[in-house]
Structure formats: structure tokens, C-alpha cells
N, CA, C and O atoms as a printed pandas DataFrame, in Angstrom:
     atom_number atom_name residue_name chain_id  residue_number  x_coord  y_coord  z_coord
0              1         N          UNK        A               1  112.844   89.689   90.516
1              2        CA          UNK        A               1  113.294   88.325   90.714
2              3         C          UNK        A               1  112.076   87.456   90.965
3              4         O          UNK        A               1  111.206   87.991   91.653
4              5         N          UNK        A               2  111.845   86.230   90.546
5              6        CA          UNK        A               2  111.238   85.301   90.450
6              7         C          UNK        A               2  111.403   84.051   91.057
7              8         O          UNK        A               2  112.425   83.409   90.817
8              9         N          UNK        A               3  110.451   83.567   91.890
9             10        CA          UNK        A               3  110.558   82.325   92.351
10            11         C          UNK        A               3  109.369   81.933   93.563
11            12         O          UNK        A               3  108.304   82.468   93.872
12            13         N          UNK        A               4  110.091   80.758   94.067
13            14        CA          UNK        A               4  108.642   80.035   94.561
14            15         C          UNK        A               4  109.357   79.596   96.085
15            16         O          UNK        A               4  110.499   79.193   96.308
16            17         N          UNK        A               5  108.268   79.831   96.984
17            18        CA          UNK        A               5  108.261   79.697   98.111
18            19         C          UNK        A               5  107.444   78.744   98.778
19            20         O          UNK        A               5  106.357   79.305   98.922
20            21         N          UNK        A               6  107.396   77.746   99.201
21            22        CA          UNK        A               6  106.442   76.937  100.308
22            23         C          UNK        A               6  105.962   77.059  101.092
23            24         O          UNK        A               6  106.484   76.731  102.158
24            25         N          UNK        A               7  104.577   77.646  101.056
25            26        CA          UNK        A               7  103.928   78.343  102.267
26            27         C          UNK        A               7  102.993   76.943  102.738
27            28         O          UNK        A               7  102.228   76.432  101.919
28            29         N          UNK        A               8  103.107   76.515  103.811
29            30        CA          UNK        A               8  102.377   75.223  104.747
30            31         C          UNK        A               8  102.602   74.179  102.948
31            32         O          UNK        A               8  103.674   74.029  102.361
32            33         N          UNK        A               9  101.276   73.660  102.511
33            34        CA          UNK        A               9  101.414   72.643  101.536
34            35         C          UNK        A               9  101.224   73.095  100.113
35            36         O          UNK        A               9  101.129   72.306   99.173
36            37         N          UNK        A              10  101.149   75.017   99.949
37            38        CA          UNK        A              10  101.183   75.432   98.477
38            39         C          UNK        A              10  102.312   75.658   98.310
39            40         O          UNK        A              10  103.205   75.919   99.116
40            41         N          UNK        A              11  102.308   75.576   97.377
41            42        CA          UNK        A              11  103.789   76.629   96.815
42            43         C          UNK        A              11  103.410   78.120   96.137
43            44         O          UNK        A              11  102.452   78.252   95.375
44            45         N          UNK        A              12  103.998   78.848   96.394
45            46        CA          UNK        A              12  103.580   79.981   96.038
46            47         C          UNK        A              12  104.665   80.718   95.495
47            48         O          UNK        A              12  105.785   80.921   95.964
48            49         N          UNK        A              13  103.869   81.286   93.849
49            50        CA          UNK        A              13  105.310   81.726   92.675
50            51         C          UNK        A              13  104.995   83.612   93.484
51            52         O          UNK        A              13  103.922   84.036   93.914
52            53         N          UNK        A              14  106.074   84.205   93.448
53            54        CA          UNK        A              14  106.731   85.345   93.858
54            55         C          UNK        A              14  107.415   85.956   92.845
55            56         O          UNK        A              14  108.076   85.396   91.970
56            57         N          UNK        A              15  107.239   87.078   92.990
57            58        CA          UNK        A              15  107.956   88.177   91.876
58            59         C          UNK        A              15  108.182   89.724   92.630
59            60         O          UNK        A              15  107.327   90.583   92.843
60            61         N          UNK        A              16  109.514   89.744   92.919
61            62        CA          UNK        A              16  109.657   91.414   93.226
62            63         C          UNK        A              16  110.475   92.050   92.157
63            64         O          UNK        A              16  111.205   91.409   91.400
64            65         N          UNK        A              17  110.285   93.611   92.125
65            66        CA          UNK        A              17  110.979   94.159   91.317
66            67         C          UNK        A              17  110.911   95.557   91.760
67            68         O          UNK        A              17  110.927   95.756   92.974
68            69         N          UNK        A              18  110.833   96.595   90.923
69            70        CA          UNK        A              18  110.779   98.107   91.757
70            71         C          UNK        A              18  109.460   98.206   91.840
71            72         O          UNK        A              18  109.180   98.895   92.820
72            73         N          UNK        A              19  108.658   97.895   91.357
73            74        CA          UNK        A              19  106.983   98.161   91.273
74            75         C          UNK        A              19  107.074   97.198   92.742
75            76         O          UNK        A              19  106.430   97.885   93.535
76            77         N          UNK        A              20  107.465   96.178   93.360
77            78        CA          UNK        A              20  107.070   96.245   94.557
78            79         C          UNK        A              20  106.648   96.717   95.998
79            80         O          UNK        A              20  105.825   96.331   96.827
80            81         N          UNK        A              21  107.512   97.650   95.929
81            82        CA          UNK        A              21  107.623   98.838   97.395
82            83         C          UNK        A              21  106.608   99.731   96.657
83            84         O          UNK        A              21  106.268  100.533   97.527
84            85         N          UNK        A              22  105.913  100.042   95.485
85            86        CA          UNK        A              22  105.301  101.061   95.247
86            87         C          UNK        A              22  103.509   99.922   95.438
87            88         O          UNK        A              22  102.543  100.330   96.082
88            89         N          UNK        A              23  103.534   99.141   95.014
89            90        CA          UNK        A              23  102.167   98.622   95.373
90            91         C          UNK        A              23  102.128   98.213   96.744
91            92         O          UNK        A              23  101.033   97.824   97.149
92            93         N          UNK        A              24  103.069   98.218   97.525
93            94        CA          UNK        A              24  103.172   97.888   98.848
94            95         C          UNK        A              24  102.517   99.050   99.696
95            96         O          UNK        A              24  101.698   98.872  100.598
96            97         N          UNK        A              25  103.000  100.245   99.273
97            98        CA          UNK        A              25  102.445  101.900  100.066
98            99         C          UNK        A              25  101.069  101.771   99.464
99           100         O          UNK        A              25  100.117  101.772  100.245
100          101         N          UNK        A              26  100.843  101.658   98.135
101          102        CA          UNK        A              26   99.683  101.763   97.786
102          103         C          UNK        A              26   98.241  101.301   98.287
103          104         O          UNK        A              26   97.124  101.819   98.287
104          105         N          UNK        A              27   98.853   99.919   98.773
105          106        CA          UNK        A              27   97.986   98.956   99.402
106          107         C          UNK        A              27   97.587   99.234  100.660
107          108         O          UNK        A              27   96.475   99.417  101.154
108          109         N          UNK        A              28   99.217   99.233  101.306
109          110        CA          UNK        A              28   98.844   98.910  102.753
110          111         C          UNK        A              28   99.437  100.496  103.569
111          112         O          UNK        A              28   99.650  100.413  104.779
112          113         N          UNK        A              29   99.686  101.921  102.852
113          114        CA          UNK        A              29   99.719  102.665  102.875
114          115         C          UNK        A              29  100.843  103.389  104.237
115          116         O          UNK        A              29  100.635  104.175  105.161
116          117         N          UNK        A              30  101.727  102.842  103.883
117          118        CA          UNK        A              30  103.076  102.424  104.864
118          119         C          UNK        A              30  104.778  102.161  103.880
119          120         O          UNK        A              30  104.742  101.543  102.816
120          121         N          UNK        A              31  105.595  102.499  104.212
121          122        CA          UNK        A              31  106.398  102.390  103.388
122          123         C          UNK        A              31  107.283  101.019  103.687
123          124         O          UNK        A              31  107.616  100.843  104.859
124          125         N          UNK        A              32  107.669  100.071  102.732
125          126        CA          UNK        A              32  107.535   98.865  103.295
126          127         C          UNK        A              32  109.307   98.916  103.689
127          128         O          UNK        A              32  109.803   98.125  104.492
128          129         N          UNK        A              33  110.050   99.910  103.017
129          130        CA          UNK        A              33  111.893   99.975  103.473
130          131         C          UNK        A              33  112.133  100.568  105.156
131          132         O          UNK        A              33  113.020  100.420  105.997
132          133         N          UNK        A              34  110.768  101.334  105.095
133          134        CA          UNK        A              34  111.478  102.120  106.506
134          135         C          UNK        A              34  110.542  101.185  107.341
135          136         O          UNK        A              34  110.940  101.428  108.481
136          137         N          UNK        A              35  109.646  100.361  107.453
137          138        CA          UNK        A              35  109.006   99.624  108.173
138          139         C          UNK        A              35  109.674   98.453  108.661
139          140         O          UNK        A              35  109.526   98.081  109.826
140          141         N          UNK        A              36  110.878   97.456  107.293
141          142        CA          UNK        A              36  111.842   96.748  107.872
142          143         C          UNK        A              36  112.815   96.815  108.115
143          144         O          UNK        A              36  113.594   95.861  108.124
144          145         N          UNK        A              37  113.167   98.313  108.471
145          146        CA          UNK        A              37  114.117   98.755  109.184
146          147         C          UNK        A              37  113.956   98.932  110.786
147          148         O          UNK        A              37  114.832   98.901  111.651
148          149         N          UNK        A              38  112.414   99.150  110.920
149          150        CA          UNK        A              38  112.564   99.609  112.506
150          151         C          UNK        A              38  112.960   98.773  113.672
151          152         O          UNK        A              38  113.174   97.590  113.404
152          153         N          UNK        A              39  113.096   99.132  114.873
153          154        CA          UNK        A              39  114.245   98.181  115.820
154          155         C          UNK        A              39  112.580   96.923  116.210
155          156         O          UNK        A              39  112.332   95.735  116.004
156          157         N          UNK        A              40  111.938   97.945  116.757
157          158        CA          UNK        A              40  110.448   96.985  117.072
158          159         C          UNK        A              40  109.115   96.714  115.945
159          160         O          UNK        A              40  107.947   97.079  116.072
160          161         N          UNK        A              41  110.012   95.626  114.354
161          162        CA          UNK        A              41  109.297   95.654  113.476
162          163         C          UNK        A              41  107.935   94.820  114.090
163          164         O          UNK        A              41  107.813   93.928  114.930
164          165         N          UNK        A              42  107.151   95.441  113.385
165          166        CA          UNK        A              42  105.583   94.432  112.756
166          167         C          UNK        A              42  106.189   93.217  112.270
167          168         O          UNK        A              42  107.098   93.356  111.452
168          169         N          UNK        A              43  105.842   91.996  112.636
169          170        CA          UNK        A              43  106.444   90.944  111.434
170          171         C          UNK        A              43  105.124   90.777  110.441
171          172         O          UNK        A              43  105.344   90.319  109.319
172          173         N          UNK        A              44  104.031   91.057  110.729
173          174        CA          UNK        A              44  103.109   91.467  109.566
174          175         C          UNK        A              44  103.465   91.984  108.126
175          176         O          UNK        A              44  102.962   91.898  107.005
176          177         N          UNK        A              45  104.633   92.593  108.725
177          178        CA          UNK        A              45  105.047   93.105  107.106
178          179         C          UNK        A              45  105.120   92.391  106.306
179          180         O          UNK        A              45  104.546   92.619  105.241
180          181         N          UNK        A              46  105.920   91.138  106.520
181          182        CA          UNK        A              46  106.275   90.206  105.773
182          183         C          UNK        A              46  105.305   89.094  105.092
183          184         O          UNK        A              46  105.493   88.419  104.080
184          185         N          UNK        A              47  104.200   89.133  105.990
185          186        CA          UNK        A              47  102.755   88.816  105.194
186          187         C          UNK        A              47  102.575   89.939  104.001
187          188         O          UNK        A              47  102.598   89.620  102.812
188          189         N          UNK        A              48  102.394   91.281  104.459
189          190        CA          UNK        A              48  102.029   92.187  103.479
190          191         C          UNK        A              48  102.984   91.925  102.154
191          192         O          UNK        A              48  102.485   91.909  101.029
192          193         N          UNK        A              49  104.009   91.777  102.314
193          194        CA          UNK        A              49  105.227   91.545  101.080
194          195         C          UNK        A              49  104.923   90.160  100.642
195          196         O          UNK        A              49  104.937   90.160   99.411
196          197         N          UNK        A              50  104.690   89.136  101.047
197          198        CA          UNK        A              50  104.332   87.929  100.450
198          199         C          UNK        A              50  103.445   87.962   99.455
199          200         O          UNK        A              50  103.534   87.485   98.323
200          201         N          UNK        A              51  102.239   88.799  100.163
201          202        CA          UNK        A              51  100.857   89.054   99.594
202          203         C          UNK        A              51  101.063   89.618   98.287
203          204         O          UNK        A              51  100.540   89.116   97.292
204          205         N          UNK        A              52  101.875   90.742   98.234
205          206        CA          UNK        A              52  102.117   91.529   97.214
206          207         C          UNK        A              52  102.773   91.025   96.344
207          208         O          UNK        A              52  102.272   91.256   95.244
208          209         N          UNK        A              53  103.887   90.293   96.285
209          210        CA          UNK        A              53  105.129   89.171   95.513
210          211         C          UNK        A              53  104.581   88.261   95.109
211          212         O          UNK        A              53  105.114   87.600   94.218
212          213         N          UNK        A              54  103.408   87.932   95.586
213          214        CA          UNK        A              54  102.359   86.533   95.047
214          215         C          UNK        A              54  101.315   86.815   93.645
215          216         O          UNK        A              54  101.029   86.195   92.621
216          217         N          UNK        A              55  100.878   88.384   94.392
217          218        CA          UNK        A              55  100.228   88.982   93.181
218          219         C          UNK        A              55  101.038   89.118   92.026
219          220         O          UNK        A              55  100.986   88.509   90.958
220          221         N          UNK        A              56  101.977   90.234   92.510
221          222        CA          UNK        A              56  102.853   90.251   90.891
222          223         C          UNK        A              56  103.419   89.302   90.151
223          224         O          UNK        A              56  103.942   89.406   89.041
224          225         N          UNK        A              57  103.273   88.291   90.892
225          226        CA          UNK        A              57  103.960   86.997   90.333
226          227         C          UNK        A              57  102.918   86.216   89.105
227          228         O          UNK        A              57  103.322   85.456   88.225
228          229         N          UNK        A              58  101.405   86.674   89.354
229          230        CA          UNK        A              58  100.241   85.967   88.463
230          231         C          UNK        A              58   99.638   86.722   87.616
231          232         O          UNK        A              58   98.910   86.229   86.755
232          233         N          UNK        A              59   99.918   88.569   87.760
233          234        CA          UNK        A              59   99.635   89.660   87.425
234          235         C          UNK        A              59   99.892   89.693   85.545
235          236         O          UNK        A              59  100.754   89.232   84.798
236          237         N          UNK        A              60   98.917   90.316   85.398
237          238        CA          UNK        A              60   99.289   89.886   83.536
238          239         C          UNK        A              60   99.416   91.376   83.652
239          240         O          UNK        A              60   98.901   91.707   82.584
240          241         N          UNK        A              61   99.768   92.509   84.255
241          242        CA          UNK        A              61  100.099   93.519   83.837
242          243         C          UNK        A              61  100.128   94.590   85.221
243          244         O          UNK        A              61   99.506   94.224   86.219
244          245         N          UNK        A              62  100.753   95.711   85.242
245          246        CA          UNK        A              62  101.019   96.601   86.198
246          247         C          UNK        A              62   99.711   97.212   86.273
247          248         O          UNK        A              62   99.097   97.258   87.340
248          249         N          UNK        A              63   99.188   97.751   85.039
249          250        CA          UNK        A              63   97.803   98.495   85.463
250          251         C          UNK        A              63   96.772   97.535   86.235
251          252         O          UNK        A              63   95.837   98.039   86.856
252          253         N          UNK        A              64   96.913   96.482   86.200
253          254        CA          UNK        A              64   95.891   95.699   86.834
254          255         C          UNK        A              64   96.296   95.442   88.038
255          256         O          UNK        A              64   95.505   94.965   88.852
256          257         N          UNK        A              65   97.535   95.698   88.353
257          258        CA          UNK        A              65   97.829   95.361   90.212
258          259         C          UNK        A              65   97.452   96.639   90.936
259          260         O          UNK        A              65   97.078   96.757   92.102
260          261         N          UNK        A              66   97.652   97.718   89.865
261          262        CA          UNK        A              66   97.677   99.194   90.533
262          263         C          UNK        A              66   96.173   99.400   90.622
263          264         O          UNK        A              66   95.849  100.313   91.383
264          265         N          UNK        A              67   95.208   98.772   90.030
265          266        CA          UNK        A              67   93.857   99.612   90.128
266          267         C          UNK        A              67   92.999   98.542   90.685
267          268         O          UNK        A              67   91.820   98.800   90.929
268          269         N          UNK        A              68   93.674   96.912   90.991
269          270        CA          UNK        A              68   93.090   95.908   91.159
270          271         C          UNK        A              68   93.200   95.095   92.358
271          272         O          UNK        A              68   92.682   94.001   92.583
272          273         N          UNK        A              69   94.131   95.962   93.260
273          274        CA          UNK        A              69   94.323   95.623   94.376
274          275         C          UNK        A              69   93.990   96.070   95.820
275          276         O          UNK        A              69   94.513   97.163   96.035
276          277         N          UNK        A              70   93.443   95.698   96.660
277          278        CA          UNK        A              70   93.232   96.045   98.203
278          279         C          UNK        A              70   93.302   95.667   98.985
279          280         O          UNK        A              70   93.648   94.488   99.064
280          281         N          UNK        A              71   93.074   96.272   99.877
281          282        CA          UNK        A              71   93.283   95.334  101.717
282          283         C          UNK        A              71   92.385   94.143  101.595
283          284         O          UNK        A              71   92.796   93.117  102.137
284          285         N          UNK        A              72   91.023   94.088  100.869
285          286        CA          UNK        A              72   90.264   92.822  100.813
286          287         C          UNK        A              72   90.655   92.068  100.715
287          288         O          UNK        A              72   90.848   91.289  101.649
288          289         N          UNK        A              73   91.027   91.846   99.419
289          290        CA          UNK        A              73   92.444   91.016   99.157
290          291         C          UNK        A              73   93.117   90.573   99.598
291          292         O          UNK        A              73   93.553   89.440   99.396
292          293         N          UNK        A              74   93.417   91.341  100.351
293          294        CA          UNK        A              74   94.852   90.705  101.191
294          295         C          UNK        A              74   94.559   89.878  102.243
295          296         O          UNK        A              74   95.233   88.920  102.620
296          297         N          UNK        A              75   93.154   90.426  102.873
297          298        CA          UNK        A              75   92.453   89.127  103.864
298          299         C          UNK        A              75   92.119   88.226  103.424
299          300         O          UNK        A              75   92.291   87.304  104.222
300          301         N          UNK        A              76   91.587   87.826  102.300
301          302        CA          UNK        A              76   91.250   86.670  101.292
302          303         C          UNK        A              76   92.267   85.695  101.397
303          304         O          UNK        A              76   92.381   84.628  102.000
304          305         N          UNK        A              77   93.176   86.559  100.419
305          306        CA          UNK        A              77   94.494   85.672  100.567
306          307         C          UNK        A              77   95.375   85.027  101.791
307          308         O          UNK        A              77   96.023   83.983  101.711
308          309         N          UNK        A              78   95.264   85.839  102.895
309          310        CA          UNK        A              78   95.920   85.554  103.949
310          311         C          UNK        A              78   95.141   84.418  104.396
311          312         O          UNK        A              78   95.757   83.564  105.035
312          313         N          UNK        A              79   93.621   84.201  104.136
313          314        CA          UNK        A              79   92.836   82.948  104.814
314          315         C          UNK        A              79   92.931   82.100  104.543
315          316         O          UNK        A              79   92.208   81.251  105.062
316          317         N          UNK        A              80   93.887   81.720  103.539
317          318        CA          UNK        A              80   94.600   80.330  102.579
318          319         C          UNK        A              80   95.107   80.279  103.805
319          320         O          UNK        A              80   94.163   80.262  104.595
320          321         N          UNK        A              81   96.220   80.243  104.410
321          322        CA          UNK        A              81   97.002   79.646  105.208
322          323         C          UNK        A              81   97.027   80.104  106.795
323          324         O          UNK        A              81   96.668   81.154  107.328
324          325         N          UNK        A              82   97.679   78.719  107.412
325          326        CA          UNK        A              82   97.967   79.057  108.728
326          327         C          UNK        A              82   97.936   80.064  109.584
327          328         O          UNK        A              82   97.826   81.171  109.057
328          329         N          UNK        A              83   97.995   80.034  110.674
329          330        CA          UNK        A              83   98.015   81.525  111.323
330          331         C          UNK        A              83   99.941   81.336  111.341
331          332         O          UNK        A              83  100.220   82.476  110.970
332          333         N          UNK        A              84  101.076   80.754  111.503
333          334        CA          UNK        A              84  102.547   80.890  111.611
334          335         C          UNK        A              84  103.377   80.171  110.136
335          336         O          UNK        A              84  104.530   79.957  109.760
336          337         N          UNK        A              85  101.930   79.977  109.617
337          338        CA          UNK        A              85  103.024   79.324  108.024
338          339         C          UNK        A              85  103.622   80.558  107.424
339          340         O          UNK        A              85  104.722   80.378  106.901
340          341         N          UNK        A              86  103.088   81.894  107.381
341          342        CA          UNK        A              86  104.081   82.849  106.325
342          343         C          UNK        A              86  104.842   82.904  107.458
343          344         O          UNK        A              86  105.589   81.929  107.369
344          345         N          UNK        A              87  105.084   83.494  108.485
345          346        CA          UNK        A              87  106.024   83.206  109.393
346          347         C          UNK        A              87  107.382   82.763  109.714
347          348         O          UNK        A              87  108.375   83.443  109.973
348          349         N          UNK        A              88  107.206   81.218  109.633
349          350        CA          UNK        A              88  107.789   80.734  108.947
350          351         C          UNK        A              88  108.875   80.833  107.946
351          352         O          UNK        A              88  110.076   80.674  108.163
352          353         N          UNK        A              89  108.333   81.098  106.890
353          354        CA          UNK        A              89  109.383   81.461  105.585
354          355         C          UNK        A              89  109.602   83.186  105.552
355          356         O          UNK        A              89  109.676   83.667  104.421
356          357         N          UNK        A              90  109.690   83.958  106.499
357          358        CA          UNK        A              90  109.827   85.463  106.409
358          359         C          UNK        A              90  111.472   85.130  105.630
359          360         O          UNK        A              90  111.762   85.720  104.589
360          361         N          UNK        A              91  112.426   84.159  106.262
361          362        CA          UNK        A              91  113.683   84.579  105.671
362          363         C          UNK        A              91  113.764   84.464  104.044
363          364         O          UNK        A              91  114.567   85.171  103.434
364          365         N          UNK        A              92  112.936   83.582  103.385
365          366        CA          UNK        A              92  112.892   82.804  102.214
366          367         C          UNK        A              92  112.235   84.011  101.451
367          368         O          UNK        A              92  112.633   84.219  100.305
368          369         N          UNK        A              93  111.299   84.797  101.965
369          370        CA          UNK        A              93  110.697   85.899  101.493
370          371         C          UNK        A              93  111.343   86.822  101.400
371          372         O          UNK        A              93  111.412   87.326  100.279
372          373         N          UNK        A              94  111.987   87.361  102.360
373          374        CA          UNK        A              94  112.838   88.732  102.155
374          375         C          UNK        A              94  113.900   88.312  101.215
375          376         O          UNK        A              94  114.084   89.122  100.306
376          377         N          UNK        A              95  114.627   87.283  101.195
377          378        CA          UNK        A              95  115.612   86.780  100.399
378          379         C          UNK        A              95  115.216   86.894   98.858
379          380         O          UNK        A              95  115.996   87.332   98.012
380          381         N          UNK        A              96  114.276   86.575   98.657
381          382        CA          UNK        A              96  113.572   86.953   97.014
382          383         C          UNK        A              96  113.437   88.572   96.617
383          384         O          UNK        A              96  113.665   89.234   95.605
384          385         N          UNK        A              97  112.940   88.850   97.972
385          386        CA          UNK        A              97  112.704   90.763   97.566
386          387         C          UNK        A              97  114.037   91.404   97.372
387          388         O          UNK        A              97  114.364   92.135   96.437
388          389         N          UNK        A              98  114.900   90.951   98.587
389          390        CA          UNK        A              98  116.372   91.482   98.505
390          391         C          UNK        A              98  116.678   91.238   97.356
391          392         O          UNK        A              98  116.567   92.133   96.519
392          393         N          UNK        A              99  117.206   89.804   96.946
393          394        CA          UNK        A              99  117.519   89.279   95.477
394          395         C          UNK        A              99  117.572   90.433   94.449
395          396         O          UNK        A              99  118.653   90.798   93.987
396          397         N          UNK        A             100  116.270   91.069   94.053
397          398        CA          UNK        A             100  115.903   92.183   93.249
398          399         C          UNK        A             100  116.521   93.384   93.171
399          400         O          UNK        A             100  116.491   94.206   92.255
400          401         N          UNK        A             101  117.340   93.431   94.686
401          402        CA          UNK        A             101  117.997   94.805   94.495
402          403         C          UNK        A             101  119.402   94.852   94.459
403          404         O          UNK        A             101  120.096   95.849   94.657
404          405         N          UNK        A             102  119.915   93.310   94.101
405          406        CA          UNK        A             102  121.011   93.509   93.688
406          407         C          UNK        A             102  121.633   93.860   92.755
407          408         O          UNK        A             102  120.836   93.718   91.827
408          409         N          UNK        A             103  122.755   94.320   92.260
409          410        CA          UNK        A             103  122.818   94.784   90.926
410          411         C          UNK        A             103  124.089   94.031   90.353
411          412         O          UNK        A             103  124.913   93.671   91.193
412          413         N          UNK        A             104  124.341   93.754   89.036
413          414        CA          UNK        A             104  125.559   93.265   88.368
414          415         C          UNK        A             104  125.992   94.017   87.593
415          416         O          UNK        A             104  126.630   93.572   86.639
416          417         N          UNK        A             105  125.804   95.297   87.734
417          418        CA          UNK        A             105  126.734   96.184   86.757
418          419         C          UNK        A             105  128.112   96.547   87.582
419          420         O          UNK        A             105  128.040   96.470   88.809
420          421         N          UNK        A             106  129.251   96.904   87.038
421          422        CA          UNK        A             106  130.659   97.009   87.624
422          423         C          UNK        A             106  130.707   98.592   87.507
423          424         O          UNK        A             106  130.438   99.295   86.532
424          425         N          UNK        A             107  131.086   98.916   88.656
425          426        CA          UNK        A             107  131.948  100.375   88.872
426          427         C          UNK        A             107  132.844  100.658   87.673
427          428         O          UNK        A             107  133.588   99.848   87.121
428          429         N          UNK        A             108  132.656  101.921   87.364
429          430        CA          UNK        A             108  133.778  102.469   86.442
430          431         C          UNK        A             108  135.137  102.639   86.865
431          432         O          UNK        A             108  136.210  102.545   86.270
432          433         N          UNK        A             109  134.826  102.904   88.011
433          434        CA          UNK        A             109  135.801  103.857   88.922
434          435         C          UNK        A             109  136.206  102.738   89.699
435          436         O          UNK        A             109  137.399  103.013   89.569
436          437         N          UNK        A             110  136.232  101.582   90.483
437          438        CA          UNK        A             110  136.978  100.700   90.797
438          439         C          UNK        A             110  136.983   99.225   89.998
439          440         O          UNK        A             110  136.373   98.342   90.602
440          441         N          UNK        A             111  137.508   98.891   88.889
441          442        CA          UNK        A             111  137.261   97.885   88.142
442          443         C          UNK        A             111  137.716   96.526   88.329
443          444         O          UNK        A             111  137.397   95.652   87.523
């Protein structure tokens, strides 16, 4: 899923899909489903998922996020903005990642 979020005065285009949670471990070497599940989350995560949804969003290809990405990076990027602007939009963020895992195919078995 695709779309754009307002982080302080950028806008920032976002893209999750299944390759998300896999460049997410890759990166930040943590699994990003059981991390926003826990009772006492990191809200860091949700930087880390921004970070990552921002990339794939400008990414001209999977091999280049997979061999082209790091924690450097991710400090780079994070120094664009505020210290509480991703913050902020955590709901607007997860709402895009969720988005992705919804599905529109119909049950066979209850129609």
C-alpha cells in the first residue's frame, strides 16, 4: 500500500508490502510483528517502520533496498526531522502498514 504521510513540514511517500517486515529484521535485526505486539513497546519502532516505508516508497527495486540499506541510514534520515514529529503520526503510519495486510479475497466456505 501506498501513500503519503506529513512528517513536521515534508511529506513523506510510504510503501508497505510483504518485503516490509523482511527489510525491517534485516536492518534493524528485530522482528518488527512481535516487537508491536509487546505490552512495554519501544515506540522507536515506529521510526524504524517509517524509515523503512519511506525507502521502499523511492526504491527502484528490491535488490537495492536489500543490499543498500543500514542503520547509517537510518540516522541520516531520522536527522531530517524533529525529535516528536514521527511520533506524532505513529497512528497514520501503522495505518498504511496495516492497510497492506488486508485482504479482499472472499472465503469459499462462508460466502
Amino acid at each position: 500500500m501506498k501513500g503519503t504521510v506529513k512528517i513536521g513540514d515534508k511529506n513523506v511517500e510510504m510503501f508497505a508490502n510483504a518485503l516490509t517486515p523482511v527489510l525491517y529484521k534485516r536492518i534493524f535485526h528485530k522482528d518488527f510483528l512481535l516487537e508491536s505486539q509487546k505490552k512495554d513497546m519501544d515506540m522507536t519502532i515506529f521510526q524504524e517502520l517509517a524509515f523503512v516505508m519511506a525507502k521502499q516508497a523511492n526504491a527502484t527495486s528490491a535488490k537495492e533496498l536489500m543490499n543498500g540499506l543500514g542503520i547509517d541510514d537510518y540516522y541520516e534520515w531520522l536527522g531530517n526531522f524533529e525529535a516528536m514529529e514521527i511520533m506524532e503520526k505513529v497512528n497514520e503510519i501503522f495505518a498504511l502498514y496495516h492497510s497492506q495486510t488486508k485482504t479482499t479475497s472472499k472465503s469459499k466456505k462462508n460466502p
